[in-house]
C-alpha angles and dihedrals in degrees: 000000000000087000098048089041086061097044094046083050090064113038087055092045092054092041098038101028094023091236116162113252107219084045093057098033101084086050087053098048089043097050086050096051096223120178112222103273096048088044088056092057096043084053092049091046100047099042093034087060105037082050093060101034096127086058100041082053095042087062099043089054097041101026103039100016091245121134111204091222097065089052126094108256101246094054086051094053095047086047084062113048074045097053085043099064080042093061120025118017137088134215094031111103113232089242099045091059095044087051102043087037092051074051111048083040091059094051095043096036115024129292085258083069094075101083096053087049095052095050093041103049084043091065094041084055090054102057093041130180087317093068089060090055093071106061131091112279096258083058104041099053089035100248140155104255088233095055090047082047097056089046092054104048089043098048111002129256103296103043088047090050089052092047090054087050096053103051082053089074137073110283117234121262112241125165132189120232122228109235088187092065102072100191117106118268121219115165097185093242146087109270137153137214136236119240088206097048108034085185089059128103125181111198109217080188143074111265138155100230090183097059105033133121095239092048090058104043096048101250095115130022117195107248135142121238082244102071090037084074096077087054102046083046095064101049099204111192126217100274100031123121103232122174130210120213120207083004105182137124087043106228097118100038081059096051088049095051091051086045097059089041096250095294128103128055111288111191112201118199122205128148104196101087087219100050079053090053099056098033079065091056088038089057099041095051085053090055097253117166110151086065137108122188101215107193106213138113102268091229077059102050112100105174112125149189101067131170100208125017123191110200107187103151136170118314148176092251093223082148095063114039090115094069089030095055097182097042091093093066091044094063129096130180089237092050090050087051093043089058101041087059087053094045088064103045079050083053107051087042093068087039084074092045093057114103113227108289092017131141130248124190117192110198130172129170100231147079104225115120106219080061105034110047085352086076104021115015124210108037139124133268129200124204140208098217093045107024082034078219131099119303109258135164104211114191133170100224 
């Protein structure tokens, strides 16, 4: 129960108090005392349903005549994380879920729920996974029409079906080695390299990054081999001024500092004070030293004559759904348009701070084409289904 508790916790707290879910989710872990098996399965629970909401709720309307909306929100939420282990887990016997979930609703919602949860649930368990395989492809992977739109028209129906499927997925756990800690690393579990990115390590094997040892002295930083790319693109040197746009949270100004060898002057733009705050810490516990944290709006730093210059601004995170499990609800198309425009004023703003002969690197985390060679052509872009890492457009500028 304790697992399913947490998970519940935080699929009603990101749908009834608009938490985000990969934020809450360690508290609630925490609070529930959970050890780490049971934790793995809280976390692939939560996100997992928060991911396929659209369809959860898509069965209780059509298969047991409930619509989520006239229900009390923590039964909906319980119905949920119930329908979830239904549909689209393995491993959990039918009867196992209905009977955990009649339990977990009667603690969360009132003893008088049983019986709808029961019923519910029962009819949910009829259908079964093959049921989900028979809707249209938005509904089955649990998208916004407008985000499986954009895929088709950008890569046709199959390749974008693949691509839903896969950031529904965990995402793989990549980290990025410090090169400026010399001490040996040894993580205690399996794990492989990548011949494009030296700094880069893939775990084949379960790890809390958060609370381990390495993370907190500086020695790894969690990032996927997608978003290396924008640093390895633009090739800073030791003793170049480089500057870093929208800096925190701090994954690739560490990669560039490494990069130049910790010499140079590396300028780090970020304009919430607190972000600021904590991409500081996050430098100084990599060793950082050739590093200044500048708080100011982009589109306001004046300061020229720079030799790199990382542009990585605000995007509609279409790349990383996969490890941000209730982004996909907090999009809009007008939202997405209304970035893009922005993404391009913030473009032709570092154009003016490059000193002649200069390089200028455009990266967004997202797969969306107005944003991506709408606003630098000839980039690459990296995709779950295919690069099995985060979704990132990479550009020299």
């Amino acid at each position: 129960m304790s697992a399913r508790r947490a998970a519940y916790e935080v699929v009603r707290r990101t749908f009834e108090e608009d938490a985000y879910a990969d934020r809450i989710f360690p508290a609630e872990a925490d609070r529930a005392r959970l050890d780490e098996r049971d934790r793995r399965l809280a976390m692939r629970l939560a996100y997992g349903t928060v991911q396929r909401m659209r369809t959860l709720d898509h069965a209780m309307a059509t298969l047991a005549s409930r619509p989520p909306d006239g229900l009390q929100p923590t039964l909906r939420a319980a119905l949920r994380v119930g329908a979830y282990q239904l549909l689209f887990t393995s491993g959990i016997p039918a009867r196992a879920a209905v009977n955990e979930t009649v339990e977990l609703a009667k603690a969360v919602a009132g003893r008088h729920t049983a019986g709808i949860t029961n019923a519910v649930l029962r009819r949910i368990a009829d259908a079964g996974p093959g049921w989900v395989e028979t809707l249209p492809p938005p509904l089955r992977h649990s998208y916004p029409d407008w985000v499986a739109e954009e895929w088709t028209a950008m890569f046709g129906p199959a390749e974008a079906d693949a691509l839903m499927a896969a950031q529904n997925e965990p995402p793989e756990l990549s980290i990025r080695v410090n090169t400026l800690r010399s001490e040996p690393l040894d993580l205690g579990v399996p794990a492989h390299g990548d011949p494009d990115l030296p700094e880069a390590l893939v775990l084949d094997g379960p790890f809390d990054v958060a609370a381990s040892r390495e993370l907190a002295e500086g020695a790894i930083w969690p990032q996927s081999r997608g978003s290396m790319l924008a640093a390895r693109l633009l090739a800073p040197e030791p003793g170049m001024r480089v500057l870093d746009l929208c800096s925190a949270p701090g994954g690739k100004a560490g990669q560039l500092a490494a990069l130049m060898a910790d010499r140079g002057r590396l300028v780090c733009v970020e304009r919430h004070p607190s972000r600021a705050a904590a991409l500081e810490r996050t430098l100084a516990s990599q060793g950082v030293t050739c590093a200044e944290v500048v708080i100011a709006d982009a589109l306001d730093f004046h300061e020229d004559g720079f030799d790199r210059i990382l542009l990585d601004p605000p995007c509609s995170g279409l790349g990383v759904l996969a490890g941000r499990p209730d982004a996909r609800w907090r999009r809009t198309l007008a939202a997405a348009q209304e970035v893009a425009a922005l993404q391009r004023r913030m473009l032709e703003h570092a154009r003016g701070l490059l000193a002649p002969g200069g390089r200028l690197v455009y990266s967004v985390c997202t797969i969306r084409r107005d944003e991506c060679d709408g606003v630098v052509a000839g980039g690459r872009q990296t995709l779950p289904h295919r690069d099995h890492t985060d979704g990132f457009y990479v550009a020299v500028a």
